[in-house]
C-alpha positions as CSV (number, residue, x, y, z in Angstrom):
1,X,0.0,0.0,0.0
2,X,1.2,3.7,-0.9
3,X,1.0,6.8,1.1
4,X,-2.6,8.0,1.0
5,X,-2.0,11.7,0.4
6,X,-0.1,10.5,-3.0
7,X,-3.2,9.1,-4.1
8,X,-4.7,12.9,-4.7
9,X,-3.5,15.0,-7.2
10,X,-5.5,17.7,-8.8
11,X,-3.2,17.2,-12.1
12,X,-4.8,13.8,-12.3
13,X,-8.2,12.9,-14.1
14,X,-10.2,10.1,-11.6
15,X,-12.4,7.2,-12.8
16,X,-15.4,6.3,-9.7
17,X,-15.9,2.9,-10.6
18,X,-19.6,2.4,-8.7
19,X,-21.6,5.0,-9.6
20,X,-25.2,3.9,-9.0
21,X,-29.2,5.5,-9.6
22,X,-29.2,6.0,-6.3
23,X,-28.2,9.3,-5.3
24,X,-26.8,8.5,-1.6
25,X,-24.4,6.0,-2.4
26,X,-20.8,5.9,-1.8
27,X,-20.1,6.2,-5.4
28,X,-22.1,9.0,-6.2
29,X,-21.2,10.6,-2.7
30,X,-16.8,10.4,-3.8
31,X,-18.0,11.5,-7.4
32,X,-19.8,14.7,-6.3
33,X,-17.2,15.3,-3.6
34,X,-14.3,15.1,-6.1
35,X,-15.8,17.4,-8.5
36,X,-16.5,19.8,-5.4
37,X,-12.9,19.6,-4.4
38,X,-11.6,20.6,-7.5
39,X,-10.2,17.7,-9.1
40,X,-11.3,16.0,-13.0
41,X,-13.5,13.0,-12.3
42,X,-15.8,10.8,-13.9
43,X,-18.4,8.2,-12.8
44,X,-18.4,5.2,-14.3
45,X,-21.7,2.7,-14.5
46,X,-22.0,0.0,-17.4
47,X,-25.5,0.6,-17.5
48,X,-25.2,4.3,-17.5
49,X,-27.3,6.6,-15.1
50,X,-28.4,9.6,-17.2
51,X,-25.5,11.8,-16.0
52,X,-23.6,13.7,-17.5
53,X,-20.4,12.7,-16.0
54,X,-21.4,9.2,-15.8
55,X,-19.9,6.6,-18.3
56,X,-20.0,3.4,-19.4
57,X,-16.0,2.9,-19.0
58,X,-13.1,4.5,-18.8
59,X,-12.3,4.0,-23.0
60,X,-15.6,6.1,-23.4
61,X,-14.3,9.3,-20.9
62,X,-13.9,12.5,-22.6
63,X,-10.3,12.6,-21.4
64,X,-8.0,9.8,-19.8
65,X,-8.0,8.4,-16.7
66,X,-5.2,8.7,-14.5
67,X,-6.3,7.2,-11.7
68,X,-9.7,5.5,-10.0
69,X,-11.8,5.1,-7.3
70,X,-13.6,1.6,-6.7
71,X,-16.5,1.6,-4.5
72,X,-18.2,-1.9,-6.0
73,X,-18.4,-5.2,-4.4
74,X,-15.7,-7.8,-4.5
75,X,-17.8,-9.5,-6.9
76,X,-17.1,-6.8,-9.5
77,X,-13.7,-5.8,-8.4
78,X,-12.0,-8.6,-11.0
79,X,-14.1,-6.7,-14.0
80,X,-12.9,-3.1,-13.0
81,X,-9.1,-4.4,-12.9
82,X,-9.3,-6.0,-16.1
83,X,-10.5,-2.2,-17.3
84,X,-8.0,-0.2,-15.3
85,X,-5.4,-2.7,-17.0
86,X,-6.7,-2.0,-20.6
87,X,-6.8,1.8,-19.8
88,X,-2.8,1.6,-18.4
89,X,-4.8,2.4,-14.5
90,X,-2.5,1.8,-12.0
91,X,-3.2,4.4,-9.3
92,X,-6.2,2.7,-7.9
93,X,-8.2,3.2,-4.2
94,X,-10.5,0.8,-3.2
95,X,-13.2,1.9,-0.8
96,X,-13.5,0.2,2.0
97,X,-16.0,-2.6,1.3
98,X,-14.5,-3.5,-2.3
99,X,-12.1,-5.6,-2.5
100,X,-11.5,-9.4,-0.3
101,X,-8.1,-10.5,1.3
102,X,-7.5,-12.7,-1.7
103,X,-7.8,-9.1,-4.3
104,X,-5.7,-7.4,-1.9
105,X,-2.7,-10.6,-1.7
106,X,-3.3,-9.9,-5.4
107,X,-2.4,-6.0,-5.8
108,X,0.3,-6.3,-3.4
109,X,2.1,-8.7,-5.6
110,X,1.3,-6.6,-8.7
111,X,2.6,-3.5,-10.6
112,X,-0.6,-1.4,-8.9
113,X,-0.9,1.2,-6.7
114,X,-3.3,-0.1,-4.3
115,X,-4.7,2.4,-1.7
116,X,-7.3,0.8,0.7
117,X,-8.3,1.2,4.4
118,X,-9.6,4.4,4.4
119,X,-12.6,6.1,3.0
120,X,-10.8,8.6,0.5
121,X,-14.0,10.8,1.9
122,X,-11.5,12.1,4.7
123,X,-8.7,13.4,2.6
124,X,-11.5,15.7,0.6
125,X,-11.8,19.0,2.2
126,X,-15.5,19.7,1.0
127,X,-16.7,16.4,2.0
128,X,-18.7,17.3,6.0
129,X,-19.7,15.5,8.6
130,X,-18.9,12.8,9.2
131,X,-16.3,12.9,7.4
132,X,-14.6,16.1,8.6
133,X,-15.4,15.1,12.3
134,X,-13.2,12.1,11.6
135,X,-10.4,14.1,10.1
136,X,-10.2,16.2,13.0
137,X,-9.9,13.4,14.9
138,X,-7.4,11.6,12.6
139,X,-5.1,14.9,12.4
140,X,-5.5,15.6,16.8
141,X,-3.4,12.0,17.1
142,X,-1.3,12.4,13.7
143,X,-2.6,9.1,12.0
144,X,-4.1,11.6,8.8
């Protein structure tokens, strides 16, 4: 696992794998908050979600990907690798929730850089409570 701070980059464009109809889901939740934050990012859906900024994947954004954000189950995790591979992805978090101890002995052993643990939600400064109230926390005994 890399440093979580050299996950964020505003000269980066972002991929949210996970990107559902529903507008309070994690997915949509890291999407909006990236946009708000500043930083190029897309959502990504197979089946689309009327969007805008939603696509089907990453070879169909209007720019390249740098780097994504996975907030799918396990179950889909294999089928967003094998399309961060064919898009030359390798700056990839996975949200807490997406990925099993056999995906992670994977990534370890491969050329990725696998950032997982944390909910990227704390590292975005217009993402608020909870979120913020956990960052304060995290900062007052140095683990952010």
């Amino acid at each position: 696992m890399t440093s979580y701070q050299q996950f964020l980059d505003k000269e980066k464009t972002y991929a949210v794998f996970g990107v559902s109809l529903k507008k309070k889901k994690f997915g949509n939740l890291i999407l909006e908050h990236l946009i708000n934050s500043g930083f190029s990012a897309y959502g990504i859906n197979p089946s689309g979600t009327g969007r805008k900024e939603v696509y089907g994947s990453p070879e169909s954004l209007p720019e390249r990907a740098d780097a994504a954000v996975v907030v799918t189950s396990p179950s889909n995790t294999e089928e967003v690798l094998r399309q961060c591979r064919e898009s030359d992805i390798n700056d990839i978090w996975f949200q807490t929730g997406s990925v099993n101890a056999e995906q992670l002995k994977t990534l370890e052993e491969s050329s990725i850089n696998a950032y997982y643990g944390r909910c990227l939600l704390l590292y975005l400064p217009s993402a608020k409570f909870p979120h913020n109230l956990h960052r304060a926390i995290l900062r007052l005994f140095s683990k952010l």
